[in-house]
C-alpha angles and dihedrals in degrees: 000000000000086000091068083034092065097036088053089051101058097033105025086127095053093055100050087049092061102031087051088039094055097049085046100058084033088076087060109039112019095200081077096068079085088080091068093077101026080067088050092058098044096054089054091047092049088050109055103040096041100045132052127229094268093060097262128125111262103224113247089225098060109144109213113205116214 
């Protein structure tokens, strides 16, 4: 869970914008409910490969030696 809970911390803005501006767009064109999820997903997925286990950003540039 720390891992959401830092990725809430740093971008809490950027998931109520989409997630207002779906349902928004959703009461004029229904198709666009399917955001909804599609939000959902990308959160989790976020989540889990851009923050550790302890709730930190994991750097873009990390050099994994085989």
């Amino acid at each position: 869970m720390k891992r959401y809970a830092g990725l809430i911390r740093d971008t809490w803005w950027l998931w109520i914008v989409m997630f207002g501006g779906g349902l928004v767009v959703s009461f004029f064109q229904p198709i666009f409910y399917t955001s909804i999820p599609i939000i959902m997903f990308a959160f989790l997925y976020f989540g889990l490969m851009r923050y550790d286990a302890d709730g930190k950003l994991t750097p873009f540039d990390q050099d994994e030696k085989l």
